[in-house]
Backbone as CSV, one residue per row, in Angstrom:
resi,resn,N_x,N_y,N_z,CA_x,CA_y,CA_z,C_x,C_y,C_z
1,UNK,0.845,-1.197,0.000,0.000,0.000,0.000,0.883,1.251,0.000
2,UNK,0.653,2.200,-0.862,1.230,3.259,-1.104,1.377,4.433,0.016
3,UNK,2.103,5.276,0.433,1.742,6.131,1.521,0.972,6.949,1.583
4,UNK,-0.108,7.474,2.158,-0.954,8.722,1.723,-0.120,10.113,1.162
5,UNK,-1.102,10.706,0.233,-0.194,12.108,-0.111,0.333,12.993,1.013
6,UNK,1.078,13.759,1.327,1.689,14.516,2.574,1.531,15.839,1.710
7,UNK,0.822,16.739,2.109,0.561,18.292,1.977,1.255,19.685,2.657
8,UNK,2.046,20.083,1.914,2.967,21.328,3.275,2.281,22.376,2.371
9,UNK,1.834,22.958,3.440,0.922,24.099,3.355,0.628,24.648,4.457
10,UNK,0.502,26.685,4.932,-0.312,26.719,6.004,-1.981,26.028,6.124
11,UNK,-2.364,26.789,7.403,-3.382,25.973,7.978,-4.673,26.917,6.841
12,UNK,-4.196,27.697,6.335,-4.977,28.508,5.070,-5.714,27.343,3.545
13,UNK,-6.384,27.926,3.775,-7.137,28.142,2.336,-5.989,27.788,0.800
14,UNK,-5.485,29.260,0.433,-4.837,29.630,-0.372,-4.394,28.632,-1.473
15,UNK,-3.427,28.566,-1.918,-3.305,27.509,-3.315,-3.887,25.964,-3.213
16,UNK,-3.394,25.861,-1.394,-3.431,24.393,-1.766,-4.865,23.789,-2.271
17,UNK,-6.000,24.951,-1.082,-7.199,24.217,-1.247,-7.536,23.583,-2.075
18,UNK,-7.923,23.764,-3.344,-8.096,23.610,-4.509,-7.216,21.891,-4.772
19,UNK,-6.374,21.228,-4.115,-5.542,20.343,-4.353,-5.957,19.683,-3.235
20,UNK,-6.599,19.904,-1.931,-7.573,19.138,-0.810,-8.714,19.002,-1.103
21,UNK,-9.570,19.810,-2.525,-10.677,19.522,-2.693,-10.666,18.538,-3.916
22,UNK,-9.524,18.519,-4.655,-9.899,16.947,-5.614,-9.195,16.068,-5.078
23,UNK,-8.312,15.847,-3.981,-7.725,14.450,-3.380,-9.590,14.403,-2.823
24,UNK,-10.132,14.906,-2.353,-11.155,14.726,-1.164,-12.280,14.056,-2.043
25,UNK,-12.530,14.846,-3.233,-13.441,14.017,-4.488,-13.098,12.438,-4.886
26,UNK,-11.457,12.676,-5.145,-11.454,10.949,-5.467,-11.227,9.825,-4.461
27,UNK,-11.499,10.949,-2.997,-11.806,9.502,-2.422,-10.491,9.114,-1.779
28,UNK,-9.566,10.436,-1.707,-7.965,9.903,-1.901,-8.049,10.178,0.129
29,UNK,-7.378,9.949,0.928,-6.892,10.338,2.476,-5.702,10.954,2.080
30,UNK,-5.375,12.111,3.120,-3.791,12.882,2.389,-3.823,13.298,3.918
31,UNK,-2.411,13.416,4.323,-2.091,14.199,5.528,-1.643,15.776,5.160
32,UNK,-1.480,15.869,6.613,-0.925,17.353,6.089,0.201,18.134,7.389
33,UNK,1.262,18.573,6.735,2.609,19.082,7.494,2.410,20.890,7.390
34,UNK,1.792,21.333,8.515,1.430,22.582,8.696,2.943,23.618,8.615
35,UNK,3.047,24.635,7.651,4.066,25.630,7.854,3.041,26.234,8.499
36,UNK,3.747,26.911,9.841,3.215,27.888,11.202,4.252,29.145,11.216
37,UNK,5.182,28.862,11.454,5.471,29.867,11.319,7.219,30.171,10.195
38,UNK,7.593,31.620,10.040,8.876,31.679,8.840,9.639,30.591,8.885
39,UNK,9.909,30.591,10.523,11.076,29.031,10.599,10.864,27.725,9.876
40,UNK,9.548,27.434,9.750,8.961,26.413,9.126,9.427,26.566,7.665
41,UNK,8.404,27.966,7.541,8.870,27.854,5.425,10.600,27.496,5.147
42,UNK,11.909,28.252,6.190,12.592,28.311,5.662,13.351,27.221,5.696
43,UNK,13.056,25.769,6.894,13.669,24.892,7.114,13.375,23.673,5.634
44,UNK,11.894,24.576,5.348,11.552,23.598,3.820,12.120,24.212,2.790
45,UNK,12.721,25.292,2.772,13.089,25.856,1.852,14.541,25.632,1.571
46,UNK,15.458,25.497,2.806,16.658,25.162,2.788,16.612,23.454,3.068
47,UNK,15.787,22.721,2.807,16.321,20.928,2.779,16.425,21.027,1.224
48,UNK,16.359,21.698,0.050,16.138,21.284,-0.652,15.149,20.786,-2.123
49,UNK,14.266,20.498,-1.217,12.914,19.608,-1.446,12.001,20.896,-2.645
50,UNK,12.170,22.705,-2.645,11.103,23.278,-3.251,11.994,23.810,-4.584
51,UNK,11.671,23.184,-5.127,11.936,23.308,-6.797,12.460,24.799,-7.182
52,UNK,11.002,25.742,-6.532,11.075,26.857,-6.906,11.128,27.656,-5.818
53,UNK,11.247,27.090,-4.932,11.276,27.654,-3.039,9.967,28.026,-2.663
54,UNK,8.856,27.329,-3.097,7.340,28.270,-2.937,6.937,26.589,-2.889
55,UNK,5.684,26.809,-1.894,4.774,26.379,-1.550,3.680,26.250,-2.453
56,UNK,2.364,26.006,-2.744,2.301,24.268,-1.905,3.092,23.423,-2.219
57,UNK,3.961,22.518,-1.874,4.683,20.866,-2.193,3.671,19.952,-1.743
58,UNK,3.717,18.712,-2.712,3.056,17.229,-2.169,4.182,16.763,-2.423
59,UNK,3.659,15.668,-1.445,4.628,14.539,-1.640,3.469,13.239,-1.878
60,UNK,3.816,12.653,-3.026,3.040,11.636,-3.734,3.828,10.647,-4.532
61,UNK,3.340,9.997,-4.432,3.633,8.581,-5.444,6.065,8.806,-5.317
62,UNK,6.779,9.284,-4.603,8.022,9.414,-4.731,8.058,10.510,-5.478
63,UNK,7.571,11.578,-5.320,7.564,12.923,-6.172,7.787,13.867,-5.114
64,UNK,7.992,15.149,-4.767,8.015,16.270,-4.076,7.363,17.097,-5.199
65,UNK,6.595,17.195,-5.339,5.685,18.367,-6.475,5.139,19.278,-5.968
66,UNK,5.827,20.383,-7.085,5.129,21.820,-6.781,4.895,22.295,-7.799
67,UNK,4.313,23.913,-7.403,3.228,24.591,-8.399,1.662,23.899,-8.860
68,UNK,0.928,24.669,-8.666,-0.220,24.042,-8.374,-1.051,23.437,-9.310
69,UNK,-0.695,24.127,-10.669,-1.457,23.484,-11.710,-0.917,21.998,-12.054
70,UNK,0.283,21.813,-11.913,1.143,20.356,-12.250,0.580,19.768,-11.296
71,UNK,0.251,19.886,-9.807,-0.221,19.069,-9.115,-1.568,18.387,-9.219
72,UNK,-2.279,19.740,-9.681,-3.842,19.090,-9.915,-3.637,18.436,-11.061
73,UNK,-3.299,18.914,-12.119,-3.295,17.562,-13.635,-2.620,16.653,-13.166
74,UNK,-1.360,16.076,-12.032,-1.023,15.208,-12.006,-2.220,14.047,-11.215
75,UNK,-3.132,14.538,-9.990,-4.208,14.201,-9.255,-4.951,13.879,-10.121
76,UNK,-5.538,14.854,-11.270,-6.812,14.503,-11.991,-6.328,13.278,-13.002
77,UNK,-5.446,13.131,-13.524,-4.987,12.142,-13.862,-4.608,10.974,-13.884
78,UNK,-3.876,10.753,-12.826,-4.120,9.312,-11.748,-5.561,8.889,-11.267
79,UNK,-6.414,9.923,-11.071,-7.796,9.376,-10.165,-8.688,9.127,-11.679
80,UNK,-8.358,9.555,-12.472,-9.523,9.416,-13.827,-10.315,10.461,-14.223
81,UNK,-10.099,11.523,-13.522,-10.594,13.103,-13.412,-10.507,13.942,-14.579
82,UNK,-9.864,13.194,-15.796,-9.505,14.342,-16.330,-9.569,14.334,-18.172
83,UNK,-10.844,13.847,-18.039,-11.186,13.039,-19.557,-10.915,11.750,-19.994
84,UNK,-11.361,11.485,-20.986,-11.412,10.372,-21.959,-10.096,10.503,-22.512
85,UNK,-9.873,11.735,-23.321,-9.010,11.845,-24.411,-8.399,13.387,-24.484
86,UNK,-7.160,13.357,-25.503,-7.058,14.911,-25.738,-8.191,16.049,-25.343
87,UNK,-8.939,16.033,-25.910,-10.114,17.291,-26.602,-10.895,17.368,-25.264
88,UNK,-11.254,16.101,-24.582,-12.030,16.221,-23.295,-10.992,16.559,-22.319
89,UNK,-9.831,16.533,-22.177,-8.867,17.254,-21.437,-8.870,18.840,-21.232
90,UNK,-8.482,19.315,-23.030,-8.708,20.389,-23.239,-9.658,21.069,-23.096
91,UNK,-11.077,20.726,-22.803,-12.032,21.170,-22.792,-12.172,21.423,-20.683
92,UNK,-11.546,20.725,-20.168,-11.355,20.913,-18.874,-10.613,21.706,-18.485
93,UNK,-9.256,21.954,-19.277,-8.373,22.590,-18.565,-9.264,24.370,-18.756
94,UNK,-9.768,24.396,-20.110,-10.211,25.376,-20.284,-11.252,26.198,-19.270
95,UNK,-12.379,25.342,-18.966,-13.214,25.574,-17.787,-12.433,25.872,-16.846
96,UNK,-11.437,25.086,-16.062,-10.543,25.159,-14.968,-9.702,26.499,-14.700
97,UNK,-9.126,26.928,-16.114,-8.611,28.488,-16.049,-9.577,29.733,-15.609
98,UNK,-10.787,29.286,-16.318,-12.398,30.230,-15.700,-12.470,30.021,-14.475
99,UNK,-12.140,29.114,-13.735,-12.520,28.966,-12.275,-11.460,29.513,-11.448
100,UNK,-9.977,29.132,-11.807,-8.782,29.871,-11.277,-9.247,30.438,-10.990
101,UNK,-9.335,31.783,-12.085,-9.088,33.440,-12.354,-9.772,33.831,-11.778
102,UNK,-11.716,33.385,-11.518,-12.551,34.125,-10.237,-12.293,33.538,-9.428
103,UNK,-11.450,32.774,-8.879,-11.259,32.192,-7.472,-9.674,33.019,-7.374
104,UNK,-8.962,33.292,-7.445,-7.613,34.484,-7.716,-8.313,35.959,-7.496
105,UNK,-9.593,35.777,-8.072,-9.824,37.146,-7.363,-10.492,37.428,-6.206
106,UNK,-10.979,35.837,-5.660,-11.594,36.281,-4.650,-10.877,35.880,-3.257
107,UNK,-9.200,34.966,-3.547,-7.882,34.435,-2.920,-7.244,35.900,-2.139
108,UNK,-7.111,37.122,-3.095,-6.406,38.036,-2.615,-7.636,39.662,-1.939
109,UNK,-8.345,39.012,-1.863,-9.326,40.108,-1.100,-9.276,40.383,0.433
110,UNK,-9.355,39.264,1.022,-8.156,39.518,2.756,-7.361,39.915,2.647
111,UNK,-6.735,40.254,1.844,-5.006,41.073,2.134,-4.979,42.675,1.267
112,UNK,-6.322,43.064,0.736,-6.342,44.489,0.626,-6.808,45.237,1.496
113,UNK,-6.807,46.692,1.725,-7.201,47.519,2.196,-8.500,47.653,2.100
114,UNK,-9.183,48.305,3.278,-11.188,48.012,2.838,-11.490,49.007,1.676
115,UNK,-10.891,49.850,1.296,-11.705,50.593,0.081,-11.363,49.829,-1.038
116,UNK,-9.944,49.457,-0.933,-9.568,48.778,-2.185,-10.550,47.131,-2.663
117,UNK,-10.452,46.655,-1.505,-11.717,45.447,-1.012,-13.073,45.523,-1.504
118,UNK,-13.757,46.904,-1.090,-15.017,46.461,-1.577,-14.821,46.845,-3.287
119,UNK,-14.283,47.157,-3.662,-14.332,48.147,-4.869,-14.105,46.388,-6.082
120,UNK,-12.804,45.992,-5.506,-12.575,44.347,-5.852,-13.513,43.221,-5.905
121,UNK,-14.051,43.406,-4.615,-15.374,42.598,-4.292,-16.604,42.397,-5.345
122,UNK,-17.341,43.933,-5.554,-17.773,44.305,-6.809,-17.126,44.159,-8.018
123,UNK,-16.056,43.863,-8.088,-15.818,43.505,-9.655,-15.495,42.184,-9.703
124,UNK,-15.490,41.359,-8.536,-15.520,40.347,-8.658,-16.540,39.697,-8.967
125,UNK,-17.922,40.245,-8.588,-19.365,40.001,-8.492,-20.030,39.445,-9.923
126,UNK,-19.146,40.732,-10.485,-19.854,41.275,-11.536,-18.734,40.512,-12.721
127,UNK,-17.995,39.798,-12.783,-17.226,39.497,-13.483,-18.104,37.859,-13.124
128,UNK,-18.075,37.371,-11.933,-18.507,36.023,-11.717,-19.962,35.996,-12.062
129,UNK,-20.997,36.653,-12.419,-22.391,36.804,-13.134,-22.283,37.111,-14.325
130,UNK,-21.264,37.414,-14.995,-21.269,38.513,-16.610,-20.426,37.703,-17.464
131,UNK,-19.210,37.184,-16.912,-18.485,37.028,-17.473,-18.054,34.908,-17.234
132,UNK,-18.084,34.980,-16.061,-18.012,33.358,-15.743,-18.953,32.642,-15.858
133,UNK,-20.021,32.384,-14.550,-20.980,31.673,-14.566,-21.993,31.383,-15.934
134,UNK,-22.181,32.182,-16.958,-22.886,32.180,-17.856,-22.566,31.533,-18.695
135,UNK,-21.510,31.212,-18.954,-20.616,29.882,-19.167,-20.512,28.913,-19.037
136,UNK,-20.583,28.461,-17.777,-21.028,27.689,-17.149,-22.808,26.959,-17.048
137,UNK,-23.197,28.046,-16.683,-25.103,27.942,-16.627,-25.116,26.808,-18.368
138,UNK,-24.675,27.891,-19.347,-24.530,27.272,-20.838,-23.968,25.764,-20.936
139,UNK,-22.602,25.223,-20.469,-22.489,24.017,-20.495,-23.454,23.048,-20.124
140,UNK,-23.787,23.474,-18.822,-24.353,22.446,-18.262,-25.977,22.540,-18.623
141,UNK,-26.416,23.162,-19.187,-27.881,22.931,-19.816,-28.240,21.738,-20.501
142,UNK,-28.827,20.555,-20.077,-28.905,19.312,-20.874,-28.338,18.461,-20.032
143,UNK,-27.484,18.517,-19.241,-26.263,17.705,-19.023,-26.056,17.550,-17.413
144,UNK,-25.390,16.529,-16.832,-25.177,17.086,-15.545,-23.461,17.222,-14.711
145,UNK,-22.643,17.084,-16.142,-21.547,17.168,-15.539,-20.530,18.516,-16.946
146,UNK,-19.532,18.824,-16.842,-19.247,19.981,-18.135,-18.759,19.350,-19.122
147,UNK,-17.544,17.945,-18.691,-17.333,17.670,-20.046,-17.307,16.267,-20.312
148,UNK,-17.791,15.321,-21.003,-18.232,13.800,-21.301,-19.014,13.714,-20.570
149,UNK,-20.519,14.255,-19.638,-21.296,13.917,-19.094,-20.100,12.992,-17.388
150,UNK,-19.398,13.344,-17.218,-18.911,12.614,-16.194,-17.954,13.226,-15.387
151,UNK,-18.244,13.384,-14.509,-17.423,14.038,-13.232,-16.128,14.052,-13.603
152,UNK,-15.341,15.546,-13.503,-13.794,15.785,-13.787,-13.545,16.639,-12.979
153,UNK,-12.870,16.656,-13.027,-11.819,17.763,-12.569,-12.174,19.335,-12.509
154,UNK,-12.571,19.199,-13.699,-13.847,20.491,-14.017,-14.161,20.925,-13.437
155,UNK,-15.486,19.915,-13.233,-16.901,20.272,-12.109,-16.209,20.394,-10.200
156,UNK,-15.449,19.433,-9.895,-14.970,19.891,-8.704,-14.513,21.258,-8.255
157,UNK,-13.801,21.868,-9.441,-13.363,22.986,-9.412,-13.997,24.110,-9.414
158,UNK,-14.982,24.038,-10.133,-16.282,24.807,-10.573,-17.673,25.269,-9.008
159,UNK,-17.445,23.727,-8.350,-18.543,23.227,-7.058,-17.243,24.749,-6.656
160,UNK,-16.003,24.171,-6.097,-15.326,24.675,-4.810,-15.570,26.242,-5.403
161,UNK,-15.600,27.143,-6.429,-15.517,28.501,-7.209,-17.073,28.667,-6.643
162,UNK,-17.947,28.351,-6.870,-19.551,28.761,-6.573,-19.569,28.792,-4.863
163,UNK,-19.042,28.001,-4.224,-19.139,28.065,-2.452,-18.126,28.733,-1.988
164,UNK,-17.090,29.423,-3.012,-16.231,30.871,-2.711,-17.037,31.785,-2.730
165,UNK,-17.593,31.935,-3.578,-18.593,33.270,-4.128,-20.127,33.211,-3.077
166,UNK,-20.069,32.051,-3.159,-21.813,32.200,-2.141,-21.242,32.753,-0.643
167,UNK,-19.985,32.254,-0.753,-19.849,32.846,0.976,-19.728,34.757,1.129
168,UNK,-19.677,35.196,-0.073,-19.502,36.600,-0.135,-20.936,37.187,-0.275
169,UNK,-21.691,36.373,-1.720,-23.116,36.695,-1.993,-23.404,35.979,-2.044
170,UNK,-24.329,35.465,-0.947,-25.198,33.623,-0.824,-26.410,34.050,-2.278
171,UNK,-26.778,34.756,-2.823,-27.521,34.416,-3.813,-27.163,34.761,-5.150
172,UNK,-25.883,34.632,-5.420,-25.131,34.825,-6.217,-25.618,33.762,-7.585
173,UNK,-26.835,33.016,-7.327,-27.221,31.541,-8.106,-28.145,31.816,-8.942
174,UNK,-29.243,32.818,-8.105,-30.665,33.360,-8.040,-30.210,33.123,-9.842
175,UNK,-29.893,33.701,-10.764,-30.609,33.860,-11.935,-29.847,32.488,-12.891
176,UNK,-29.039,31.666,-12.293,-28.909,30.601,-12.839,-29.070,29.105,-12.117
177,UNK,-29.842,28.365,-13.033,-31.205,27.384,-12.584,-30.390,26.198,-12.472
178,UNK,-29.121,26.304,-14.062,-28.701,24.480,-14.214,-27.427,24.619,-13.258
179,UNK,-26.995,25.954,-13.220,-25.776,25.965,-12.070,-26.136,25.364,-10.142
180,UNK,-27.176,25.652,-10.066,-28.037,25.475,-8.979,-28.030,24.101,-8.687
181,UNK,-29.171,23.568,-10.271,-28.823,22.099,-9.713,-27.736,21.435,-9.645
182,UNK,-26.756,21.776,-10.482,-25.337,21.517,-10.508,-24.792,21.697,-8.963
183,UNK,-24.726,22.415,-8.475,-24.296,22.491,-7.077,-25.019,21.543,-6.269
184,UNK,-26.570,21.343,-6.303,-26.968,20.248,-5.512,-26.516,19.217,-5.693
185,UNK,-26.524,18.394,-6.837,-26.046,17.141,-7.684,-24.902,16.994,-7.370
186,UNK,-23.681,17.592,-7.462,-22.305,17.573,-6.917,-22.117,17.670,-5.602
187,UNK,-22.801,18.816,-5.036,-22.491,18.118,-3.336,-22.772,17.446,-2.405
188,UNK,-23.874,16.676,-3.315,-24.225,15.297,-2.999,-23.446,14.072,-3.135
189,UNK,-22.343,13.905,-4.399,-21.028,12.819,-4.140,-20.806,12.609,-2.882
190,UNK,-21.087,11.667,-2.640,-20.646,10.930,-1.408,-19.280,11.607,-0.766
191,UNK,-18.021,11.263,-1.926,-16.534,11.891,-1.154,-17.162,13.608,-0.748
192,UNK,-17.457,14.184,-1.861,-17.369,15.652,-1.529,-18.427,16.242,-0.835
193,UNK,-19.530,15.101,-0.703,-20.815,15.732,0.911,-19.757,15.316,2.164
194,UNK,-18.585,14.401,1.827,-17.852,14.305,3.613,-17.099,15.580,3.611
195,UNK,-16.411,16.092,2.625,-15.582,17.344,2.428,-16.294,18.267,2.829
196,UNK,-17.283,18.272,2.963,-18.706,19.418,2.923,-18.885,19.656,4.725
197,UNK,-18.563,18.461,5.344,-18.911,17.909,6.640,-17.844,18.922,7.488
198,UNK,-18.339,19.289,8.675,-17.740,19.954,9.653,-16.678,18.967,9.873
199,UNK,-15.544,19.234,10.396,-14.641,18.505,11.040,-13.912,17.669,9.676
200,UNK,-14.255,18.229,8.401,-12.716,17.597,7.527,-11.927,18.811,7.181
201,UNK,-11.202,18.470,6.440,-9.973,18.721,6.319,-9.917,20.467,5.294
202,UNK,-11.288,20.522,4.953,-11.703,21.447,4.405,-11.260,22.698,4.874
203,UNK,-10.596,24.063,4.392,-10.687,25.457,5.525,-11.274,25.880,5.740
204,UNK,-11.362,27.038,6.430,-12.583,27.744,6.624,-12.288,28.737,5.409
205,UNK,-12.920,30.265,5.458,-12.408,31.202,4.714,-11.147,32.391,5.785
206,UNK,-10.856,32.976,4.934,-9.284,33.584,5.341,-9.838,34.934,5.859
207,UNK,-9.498,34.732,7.513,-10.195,35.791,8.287,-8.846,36.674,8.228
208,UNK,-8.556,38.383,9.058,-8.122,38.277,9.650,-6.797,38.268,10.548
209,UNK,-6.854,36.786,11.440,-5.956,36.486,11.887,-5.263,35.539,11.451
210,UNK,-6.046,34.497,10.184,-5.069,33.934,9.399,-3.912,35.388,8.488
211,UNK,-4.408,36.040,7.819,-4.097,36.909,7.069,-2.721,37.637,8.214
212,UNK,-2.937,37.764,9.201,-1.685,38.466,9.780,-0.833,37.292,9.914
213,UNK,-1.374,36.083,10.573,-0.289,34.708,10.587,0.519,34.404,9.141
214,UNK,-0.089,34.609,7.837,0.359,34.287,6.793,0.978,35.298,6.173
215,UNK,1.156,36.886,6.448,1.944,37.599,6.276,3.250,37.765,6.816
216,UNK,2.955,37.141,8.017,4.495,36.886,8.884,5.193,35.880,8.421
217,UNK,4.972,34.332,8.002,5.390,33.413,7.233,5.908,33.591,6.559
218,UNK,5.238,34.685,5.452,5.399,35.075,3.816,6.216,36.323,3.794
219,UNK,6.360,36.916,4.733,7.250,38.115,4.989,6.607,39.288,3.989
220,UNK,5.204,39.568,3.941,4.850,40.402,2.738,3.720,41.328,3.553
């Protein structure tokens, strides 16, 4: 039996989430090696082990992997996450960059200033109703998953991007119907209703006093 994945990451949200929410979909168990405080980042930083000296690292299958997009295609890949073929790949990664980019904007909103914040907030709003979701709403009309009718990589990514945004504007859904059921239907998967469950491994959102803990780490 293989060792579970090992996760170094703070106790934050931030890149890794996104890499705890598809181990958690396929069902995968992963531990996790908390950086707390600078001493931490720099004792990982000087063994060696960070490619590029940045965080998140897994450790999987005899790999130390970093940067986050190599990690998730390497995850969605091994678990079956990630198409049939070329074109259904491509058609994921594509969705997946849509989900980044409003989840990137809604990653660095604890660490602005409040005018600069709400002003962000609102264009985040309005970018995730105008410009994303409608996109989305469109795929999934007919269908109940975005690409081959079958759970990828995609849709996980897509679930975790809609319960970023509802936590800012819980009715952020109101004018789309198949996204809606899409969110019910998906957080009903068995793995990702336990992810859903108080007491896993899931974060909370980035209050705060994470935000001062992770500026001291990050020296920024």
């Amino acid at each position: 039996m293989s060792a579970k994945p090992k996760l170094h990451y703070t106790k934050g949200r931030g890149k890794m989430e996104s890499i705890r929410w598809l181990l958690a979909a396929a069902g995968v168990e992963f531990e996790e090696e908390f950086i707390e405080t600078r001493e931490d980042l720099e004792k990982l930083r000087n063994s060696g082990v960070l490619m590029f000296q940045q965080v998140p690292m897994v450790e999987i299958d005899g790999m130390k992997m970093v940067q986050t997009r190599a990690i998730l295609s390497y995850i969605a890949g091994k678990y079956n996450l990630y198409g049939k073929d070329l074109k259904e790949r491509a058609w994921i990664d594509m969705y997946v960059e849509g989900t980044t980019d409003l989840m990137g904007m809604i990653m660095v909103l604890p660490f602005q200033p409040a005018d600069t914040k709400e002003k962000n907030l609102a264009l985040m709003i309005e970018r995730a109703t105008t410009r994303y979701f409608p996109v989305y709403e469109k795929a999934l009309k007919g269908q109940d998953y975005l690409v081959g009718n079958k759970l990828s990589f995609a849709d996980v990514h897509l679930l975790e991007a809609i319960l970023m945004v509802e936590e800012l504007k819980p009715d952020v859904l109101s004018a789309f119907p198949a996204l809606q059921a899409f969110k019910g239907k998906t957080s009903n998967i068995p793995t990702i209703k336990k992810f859903l469950q108080p007491g896993s491994q899931r974060k909370p959102p980035t209050d705060e006093k994470s935000v001062a803990v992770i500026r001291k780490i990050f020296n920024f």
